[in-house]
C-alpha positions in Angstrom: -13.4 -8.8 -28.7 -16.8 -9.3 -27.0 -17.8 -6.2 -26.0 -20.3 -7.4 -23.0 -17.2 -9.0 -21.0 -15.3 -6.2 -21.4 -18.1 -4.0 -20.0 -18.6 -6.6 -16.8 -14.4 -6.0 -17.0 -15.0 -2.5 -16.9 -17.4 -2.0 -14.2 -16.0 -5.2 -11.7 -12.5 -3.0 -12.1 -14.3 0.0 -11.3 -15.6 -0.6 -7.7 -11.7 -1.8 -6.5 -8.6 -3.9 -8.0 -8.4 -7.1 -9.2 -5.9 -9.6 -9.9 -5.9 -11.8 -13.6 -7.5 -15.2 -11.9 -9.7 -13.5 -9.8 -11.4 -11.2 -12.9 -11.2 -14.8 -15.0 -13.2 -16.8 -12.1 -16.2 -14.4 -11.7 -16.4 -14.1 -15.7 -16.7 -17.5 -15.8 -19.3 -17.6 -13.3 -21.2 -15.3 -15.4 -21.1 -18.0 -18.2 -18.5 -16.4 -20.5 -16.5 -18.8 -22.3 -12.4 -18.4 -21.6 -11.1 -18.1 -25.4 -13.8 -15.5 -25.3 -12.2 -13.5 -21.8 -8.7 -14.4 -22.8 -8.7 -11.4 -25.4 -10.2 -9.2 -23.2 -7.6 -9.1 -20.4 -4.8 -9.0 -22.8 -6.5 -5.4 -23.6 -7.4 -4.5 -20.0 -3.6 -4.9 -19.2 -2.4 -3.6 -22.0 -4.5 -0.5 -21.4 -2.8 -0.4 -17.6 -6.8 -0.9 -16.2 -6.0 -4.2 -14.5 -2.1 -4.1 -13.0 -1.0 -6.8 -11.0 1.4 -4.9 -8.7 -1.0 -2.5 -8.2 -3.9 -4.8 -7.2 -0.8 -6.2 -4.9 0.0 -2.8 -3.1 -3.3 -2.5 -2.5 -4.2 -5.7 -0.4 -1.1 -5.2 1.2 -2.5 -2.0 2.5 -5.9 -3.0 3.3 -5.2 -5.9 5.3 -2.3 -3.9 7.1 -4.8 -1.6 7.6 -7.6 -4.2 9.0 -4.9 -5.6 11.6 -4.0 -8.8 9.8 -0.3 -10.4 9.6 1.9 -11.2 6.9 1.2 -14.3 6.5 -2.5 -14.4 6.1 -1.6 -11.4 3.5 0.3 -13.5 1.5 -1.4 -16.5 1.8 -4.6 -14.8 0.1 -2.9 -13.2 -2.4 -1.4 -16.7 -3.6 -5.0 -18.0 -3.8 -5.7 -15.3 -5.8 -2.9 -16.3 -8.3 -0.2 -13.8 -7.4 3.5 -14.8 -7.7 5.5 -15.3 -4.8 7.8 -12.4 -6.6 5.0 -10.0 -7.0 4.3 -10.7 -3.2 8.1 -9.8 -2.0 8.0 -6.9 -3.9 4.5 -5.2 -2.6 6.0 -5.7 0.5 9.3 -4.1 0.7 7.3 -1.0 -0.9 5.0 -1.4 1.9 7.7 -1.0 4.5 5.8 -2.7 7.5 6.9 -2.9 10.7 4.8 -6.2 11.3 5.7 -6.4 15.6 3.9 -2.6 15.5 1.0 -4.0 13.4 0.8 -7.6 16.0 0.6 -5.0 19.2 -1.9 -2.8 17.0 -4.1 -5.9 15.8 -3.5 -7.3 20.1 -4.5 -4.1 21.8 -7.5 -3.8 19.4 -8.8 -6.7 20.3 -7.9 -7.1 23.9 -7.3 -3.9 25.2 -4.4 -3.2 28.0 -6.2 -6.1 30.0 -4.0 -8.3 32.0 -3.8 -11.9 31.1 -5.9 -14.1 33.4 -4.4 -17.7 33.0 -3.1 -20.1 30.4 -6.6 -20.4 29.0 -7.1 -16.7 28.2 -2.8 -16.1 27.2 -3.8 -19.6 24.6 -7.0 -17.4 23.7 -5.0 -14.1 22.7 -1.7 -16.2 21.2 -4.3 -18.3 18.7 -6.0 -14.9 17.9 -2.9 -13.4 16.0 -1.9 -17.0 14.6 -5.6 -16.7 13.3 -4.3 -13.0 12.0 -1.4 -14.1 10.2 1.5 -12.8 12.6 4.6 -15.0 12.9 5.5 -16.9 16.1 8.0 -13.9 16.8 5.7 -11.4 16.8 3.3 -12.9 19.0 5.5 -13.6 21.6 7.1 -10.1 21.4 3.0 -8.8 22.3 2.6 -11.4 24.3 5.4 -11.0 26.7 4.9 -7.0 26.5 1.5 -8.3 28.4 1.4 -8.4 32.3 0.5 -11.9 33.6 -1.5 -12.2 36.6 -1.7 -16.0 36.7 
């Protein structure tokens, strides 16, 4: 086992979770060779230091926590090679209540303002698209929203 990619192993999983391919991609940017890295993350997970599920749970709760959707939530955590079951499961730990999260995310951003016009209600309805929150949820904010048009 080389001993210098477990240290950059080491010290990337130090500073916050990480997830298999993402851990794989920056040790390849740092010109290791992948028969070299393979070895090294069979240890790391068999040691419990790099956990899947937890790297999951912890996205989950970061982007809850920054106002996005679930959606965009799971959407990154695909690209950064998560299963679809891994996903599911994070989130029914998670317990979200996702329309509380949309009127969080909408108030943050636009206060208790009253919508102007089409223009501005297009504006605020893109904004949590953008976020990740589902059609539901956006018009349940939405319509909670006086309209002065």
């Amino acid at each position: 086992m080389n001993k210098a990619i477990l240290h950059k192993c080491v010290d990337l999983l130090s500073r916050r979770e990480h997830s298999i391919k993402e851990l794989q991609q920056k040790l390849l940017q740092r010109d290791f060779l992948l028969e070299e890295i393979a070895p090294v993350i069979d240890y790391l997970l068999e040691k419990d230091y790099l956990n899947e599920q937890r790297f999951t749970e912890s996205m989950f709760r970061l982007r809850t926590n920054k106002g996005y959707g679930k959606r965009y939530i799971e959407s990154e955590l695909t690209q950064k090679g998560i299963s679809s079951a891994q996903i599911s499961a994070a989130d029914k730990t998670q317990a979200t209540d996702w329309y509380l999260q949309a009127d969080l995310a909408y108030t943050k951003k636009f206060g208790y303002k009253d919508i102007a016009d089409q223009k501005d209600k297009a504006k605020r309805i893109r904004f949590l698209q953008y976020r990740g929150f589902s059609t539901d949820e956006i018009m349940t904010v939405i319509n909670a929203q006086r309209t002065t048009f």
